[in-house]
N, C-alpha and C positions, 0 to 999 in steps of 0.2 A: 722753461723749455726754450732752448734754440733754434728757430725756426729757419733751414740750411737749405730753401729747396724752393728759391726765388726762381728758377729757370724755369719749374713746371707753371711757379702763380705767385707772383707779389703778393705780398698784403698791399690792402685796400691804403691809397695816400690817405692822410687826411684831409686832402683837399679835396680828393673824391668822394668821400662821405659829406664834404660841406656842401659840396656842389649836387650831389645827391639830393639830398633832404631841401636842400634850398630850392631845386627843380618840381619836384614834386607837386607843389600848388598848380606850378604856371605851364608846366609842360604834358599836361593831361589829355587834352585834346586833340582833334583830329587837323596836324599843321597846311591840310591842305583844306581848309576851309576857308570862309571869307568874314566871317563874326569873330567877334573880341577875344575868343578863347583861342579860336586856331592860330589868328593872327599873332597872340603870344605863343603859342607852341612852336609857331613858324620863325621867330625872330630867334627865338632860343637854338633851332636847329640850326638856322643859318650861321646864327656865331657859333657854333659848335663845330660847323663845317668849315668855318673859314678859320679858326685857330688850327683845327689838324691840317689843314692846308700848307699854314705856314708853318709846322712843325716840321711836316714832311718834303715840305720844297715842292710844292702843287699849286695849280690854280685849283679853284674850291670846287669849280663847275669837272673838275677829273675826280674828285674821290668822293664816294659813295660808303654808307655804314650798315654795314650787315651783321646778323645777327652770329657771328663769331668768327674768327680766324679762320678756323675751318674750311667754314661754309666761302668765304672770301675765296680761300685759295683755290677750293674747287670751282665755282664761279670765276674767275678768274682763267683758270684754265683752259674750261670749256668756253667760255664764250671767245679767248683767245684764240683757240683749234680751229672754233665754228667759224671763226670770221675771216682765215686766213685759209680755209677748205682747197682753195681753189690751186695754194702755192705746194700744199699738199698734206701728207699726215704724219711728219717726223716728229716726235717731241723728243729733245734735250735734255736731260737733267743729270743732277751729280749721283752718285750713289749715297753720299750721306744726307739727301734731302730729309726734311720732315715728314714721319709717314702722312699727312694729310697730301702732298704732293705726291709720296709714292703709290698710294690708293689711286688718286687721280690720274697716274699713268699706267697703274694697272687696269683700270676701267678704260681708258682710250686704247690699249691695245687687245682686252678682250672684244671691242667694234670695229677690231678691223685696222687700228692704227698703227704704228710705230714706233719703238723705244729707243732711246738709247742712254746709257748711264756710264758716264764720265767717272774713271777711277779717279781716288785720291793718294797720297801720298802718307805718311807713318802722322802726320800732324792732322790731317784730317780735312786738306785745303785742296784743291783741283791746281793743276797747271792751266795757267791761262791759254799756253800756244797749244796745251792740248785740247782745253777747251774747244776752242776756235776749232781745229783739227776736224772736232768730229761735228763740227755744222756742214748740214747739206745742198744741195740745188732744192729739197725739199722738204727743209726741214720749217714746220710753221711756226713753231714757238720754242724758247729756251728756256728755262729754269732753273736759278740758283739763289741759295740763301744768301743773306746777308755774314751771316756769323750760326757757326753749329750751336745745337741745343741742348746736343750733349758732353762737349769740352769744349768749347766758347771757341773754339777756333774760326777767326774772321776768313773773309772768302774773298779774292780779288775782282770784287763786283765790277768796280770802274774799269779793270783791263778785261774782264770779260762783255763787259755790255758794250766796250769797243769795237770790239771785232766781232760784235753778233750786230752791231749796228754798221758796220763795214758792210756785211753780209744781207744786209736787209730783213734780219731776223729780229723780233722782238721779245725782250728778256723779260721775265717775269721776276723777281726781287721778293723772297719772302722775307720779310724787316723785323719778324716778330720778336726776336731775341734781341735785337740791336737798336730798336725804334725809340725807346726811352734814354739810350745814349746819345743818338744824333744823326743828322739824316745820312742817308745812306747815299753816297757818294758814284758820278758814273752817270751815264746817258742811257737809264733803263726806260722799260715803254710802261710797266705794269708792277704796281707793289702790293702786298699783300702784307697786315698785322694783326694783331689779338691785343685788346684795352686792358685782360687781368696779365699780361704781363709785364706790362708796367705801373701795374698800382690803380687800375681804372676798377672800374666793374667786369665780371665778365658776360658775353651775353653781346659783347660790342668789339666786331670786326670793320677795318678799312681796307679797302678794294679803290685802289688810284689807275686808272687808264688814263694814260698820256695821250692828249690831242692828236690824231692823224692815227692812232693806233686803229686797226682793224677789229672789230670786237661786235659779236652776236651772243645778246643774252642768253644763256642757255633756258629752257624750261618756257611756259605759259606767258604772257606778256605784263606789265604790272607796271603802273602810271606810276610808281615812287621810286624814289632813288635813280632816278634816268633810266629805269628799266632792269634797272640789274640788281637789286638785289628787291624780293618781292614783300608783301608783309608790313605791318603796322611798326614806326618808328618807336623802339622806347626812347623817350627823348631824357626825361631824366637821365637814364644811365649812357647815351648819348654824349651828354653836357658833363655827365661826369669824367668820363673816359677823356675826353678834350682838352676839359681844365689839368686834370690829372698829367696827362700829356704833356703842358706845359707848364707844369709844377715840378716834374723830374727833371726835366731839357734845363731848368734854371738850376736846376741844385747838380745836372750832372757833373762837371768839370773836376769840379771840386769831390764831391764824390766817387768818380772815377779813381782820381790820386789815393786814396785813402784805401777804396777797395781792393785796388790792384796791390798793394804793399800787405795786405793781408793775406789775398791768395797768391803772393808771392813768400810770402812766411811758411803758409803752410804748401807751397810745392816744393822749398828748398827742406823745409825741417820733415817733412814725413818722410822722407826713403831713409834717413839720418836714424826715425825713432820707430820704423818697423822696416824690419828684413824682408826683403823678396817683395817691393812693390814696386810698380812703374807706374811713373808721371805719365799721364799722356796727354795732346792737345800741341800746341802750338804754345814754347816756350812766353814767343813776345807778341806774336798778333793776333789777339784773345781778347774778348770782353773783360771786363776787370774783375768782373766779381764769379768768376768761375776758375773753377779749379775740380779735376777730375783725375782718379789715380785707378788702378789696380792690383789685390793683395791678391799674391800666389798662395793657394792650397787655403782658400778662404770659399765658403757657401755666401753668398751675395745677401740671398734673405736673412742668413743667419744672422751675420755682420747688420745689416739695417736694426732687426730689430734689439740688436744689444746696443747700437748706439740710441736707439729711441727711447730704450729703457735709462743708460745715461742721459737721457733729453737733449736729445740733437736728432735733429727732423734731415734728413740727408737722403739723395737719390740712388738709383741706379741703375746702369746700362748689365746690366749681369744677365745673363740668360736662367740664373737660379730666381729671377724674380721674376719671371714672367712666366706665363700660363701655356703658351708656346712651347717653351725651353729652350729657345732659339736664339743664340747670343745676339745683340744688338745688332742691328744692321751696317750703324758708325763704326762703330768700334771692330766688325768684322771686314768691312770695307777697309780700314786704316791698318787691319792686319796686328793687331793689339793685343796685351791680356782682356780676356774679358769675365774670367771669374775674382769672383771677388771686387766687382766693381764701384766705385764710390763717386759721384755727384756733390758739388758742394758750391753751394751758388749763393752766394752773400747778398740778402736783400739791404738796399738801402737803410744807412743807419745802424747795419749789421756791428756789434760790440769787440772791442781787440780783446776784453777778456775773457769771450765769449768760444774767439777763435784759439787763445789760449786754454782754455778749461777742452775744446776739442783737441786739441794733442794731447793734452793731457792724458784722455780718456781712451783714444786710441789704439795707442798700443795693447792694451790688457784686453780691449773690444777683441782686436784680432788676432791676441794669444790665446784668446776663451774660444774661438770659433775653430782656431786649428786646433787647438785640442781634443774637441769634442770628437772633430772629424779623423783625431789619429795624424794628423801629419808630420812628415820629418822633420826634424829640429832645421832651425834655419841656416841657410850658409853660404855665403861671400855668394855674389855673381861670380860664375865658371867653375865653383869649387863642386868637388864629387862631392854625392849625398853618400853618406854609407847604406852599403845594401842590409836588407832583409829578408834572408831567405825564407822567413817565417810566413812571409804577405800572402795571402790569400787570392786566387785569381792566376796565379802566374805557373809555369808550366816550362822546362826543360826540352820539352817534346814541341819542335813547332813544325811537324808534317815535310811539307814539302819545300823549307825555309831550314835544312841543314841542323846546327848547333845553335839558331837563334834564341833566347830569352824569349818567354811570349807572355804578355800581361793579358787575361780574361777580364777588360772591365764590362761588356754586354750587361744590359740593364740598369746602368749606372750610372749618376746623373754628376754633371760637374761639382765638385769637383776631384772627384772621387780617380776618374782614370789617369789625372796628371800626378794625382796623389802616390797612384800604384805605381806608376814607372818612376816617380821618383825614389822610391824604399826599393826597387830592384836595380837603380844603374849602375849601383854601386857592387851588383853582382858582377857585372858585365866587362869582360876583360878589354883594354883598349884597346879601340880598332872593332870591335865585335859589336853587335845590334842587339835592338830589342824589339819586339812587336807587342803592338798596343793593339789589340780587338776591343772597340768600342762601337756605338751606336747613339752616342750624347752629342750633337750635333757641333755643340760649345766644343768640343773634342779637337773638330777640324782647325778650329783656330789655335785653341790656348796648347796644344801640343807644339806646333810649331812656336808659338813666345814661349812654352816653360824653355824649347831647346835654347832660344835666342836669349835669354835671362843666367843659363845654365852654363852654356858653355858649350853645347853638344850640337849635334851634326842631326837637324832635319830630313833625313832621306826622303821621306814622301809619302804618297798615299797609294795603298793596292784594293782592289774592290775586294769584296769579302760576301757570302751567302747571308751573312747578315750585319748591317752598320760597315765598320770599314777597317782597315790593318795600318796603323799609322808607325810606318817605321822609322828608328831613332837608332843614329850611330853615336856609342861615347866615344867621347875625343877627351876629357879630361875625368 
């Protein structure tokens, strides 16, 4: 089994198991004591503190370890808000944050606060001047990742945290993705990370507040961790997370090179050995060991589990994988395919034969799932699909829309409605429309990219009594 799905959870280094097991004796106790046991739980946490210090480019007395990423970010936030109440209640962030930060803007603006979400661009990265742009006379905190989580696309931390620090604004840095490559570059006030995503344990979050920063613990008051994060230290997995930390930061560089040539293999060879897929992400300023695609007229979970069945463990931003049904929020922000979506995040060590035997397997993965699904044989970007007057769903009568084509996909889940319009374009005289009735949310997006993959003219969206009428001009 090829385990492809480093971006949600590294496996465990082994130096984090050594440092695990080897903690266990000595770091049991309670380190705020003044007896022989505390005293060694305490000297354990301190070198613990003071290696992620230096990993992160911190004095050790700023960053604090909470019991996940998560919880960091959220803390972080709030106590950010809290301490800057007075300059007022705007919060900043991108639209393809991680949902743990978009949760946390969702709860600040259900009490009264203020949002705002910085578009991005087809790669998945914010413009810095627009960045800057949308900071306010009252905006109290900003927030931006380091590097996406879902197509490794890097973010221009150090020109945004310029001009949020011009501004007197202080930036928040979620590093969770990027932390085990190297620090995160730029004059931020506040970082946030996760220890199993670089090979730590999980269980173990960092929360760095920069000296002079403004910052009120959120929640009940608690003697540990400077207040900010509450609750009994595991220090074992502490010391693991630490070491671990700097066990990958020495093996990065090198690592890096090797990664990046892989998912550089496999973004150049998959549109090559399956038809109708798009690369997406930021060609070159990307973490190296991700690479993220999407296959047109492909069911997201179907495709997963036929590669897991070939053993390869791989993600996905697909709106068919999720309970929701709501295409990813990245990938809908970046304006992308989003069915048939594919994650592929190389953990350290990751095999070049490994990455061979997945193309391998590929192609026939997502000939088996279109098939299942009935879709059209495949065909050059721009080229006409031939029609099928036989398709079910479609209709000659479209009311009060003239001689338009009308596709019935109502009830129908991706990727079924880009399916239908594509077996009817080819009905569709040039110059002449089609209408898509659907109600699959993923609809709103992947309509517009099958047009942009196709060749065809996106006319736009009409309201509808039920779901919505997405109409498509052919132009070829």
């Amino acid at each position: 089994m090829s385990y492809f799905d480093a971006a949600s959870s590294a496996p465990l280094h082994p130096v984090a198991r050594q440092a695990l097991t080897a903690s266990l004796d000595e770091g049991w106790a309670d380190p705020a004591r003044l007896y022989r046991e505390g005293r060694r739980a305490r000297l354990l946490l301190d070198a613990a503190r003071e290696a992620a210090a230096e990993m992160v480019g911190c004095r050790p007395d700023e960053l604090v370890f909470d019991s996940s990423g998560t919880r960091a970010v959220h803390s972080g936030i709030a106590g950010a808000l809290a301490g800057r109440r007075r300059t007022g209640t705007h919060l900043l962030v991108s639209a393809v944050e991680h949902s743990s930060v978009l949760h946390a803007a969702e709860t600040h603006e259900a009490g009264g606060g203020t949002v705002s979400r910085v578009p991005v661009g087809r790669t998945g990265a914010v413009d810095p001047s627009g960045y800057a742009a949308a900071l306010r006379p009252d905006t109290a905190l900003a927030c931006l990742q380091s590097a996406n989580h879902e197509v490794g696309t890097e973010q221009p931390v150090a020109e945004v945290a310029g001009a949020c620090r011009a501004a007197g604004v202080p930036l928040l840095v979620d590093a969770a993705q990027s932390l085990g490559w190297g620090r995160v570059d730029g004059d931020w006030s506040l970082l946030t990370a996760s220890a199993h995503k670089w090979g730590g344990p999980a269980g173990v979050g960092l929360l760095v507040v920069r000296k002079g920063v403004r910052f009120a613990p959120p929640g009940p008051a608690d003697e540990r961790e400077s207040g900010r994060a509450a609750g009994f230290q595991n220090i074992p997995a502490i010391v693991a997370a630490a070491a671990s930390l700097r066990a990958v930061r020495a093996e990065a560089a090198a690592e890096a090179v090797r990664l990046r040539e892989l998912t550089d293999r496999i973004r150049a060879r998959v549109p090559s050995l399956v038809p109708d897929v798009e690369v997406v992400g930021d060609p070159a300023r990307r973490l190296p060991g991700i690479v993220t695609f999407s296959c047109l007229y492909v069911d997201g979970e179907t495709l997963l589990h036929e590669l897991d069945r070939a053993g390869f463990s791989v993600s996905s931003g697909s709106s068919c994988t999720s309970s929701t049904l709501t295409p990813s929020h990245v990938l809908k922000a970046m304006g992308v395919l989003s069915e048939g979506n594919v994650r592929v995040s190389l953990p350290p060590g990751a095999a070049e034969e490994d990455v061979e035997r997945f193309l391998s397997v590929l192609p026939d993965a997502v000939a088996a799932v279109r098939g299942k699904l009935g879709a059209p044989a495949a065909e050059r970007p721009g080229a006409a699909v031939p029609g099928d007057s036989g398709s079910s769903g479609s209709s000659g009568d479209s009311g009060d829309s003239g001689d338009a084509l009308v596709v019935d996909s109502l009830g129908k889940r991706c990727p079924v409605p880009v399916i239908e319009l594509a077996k009817v374009i080819g009905d569709v005289p040039l110059g002449g429309t089609v209408r898509v009735l659907a109600d699959d949310e993923a609809a709103r997006l992947d309509i517009p990219a099958w047009c942009e993959m196709r060749g065809q003219e996106y006319v736009g969206e009409e309201p509808a009594d039920r779901g919505a009428v997405y109409v498509v001009r052919r132009l070829a």
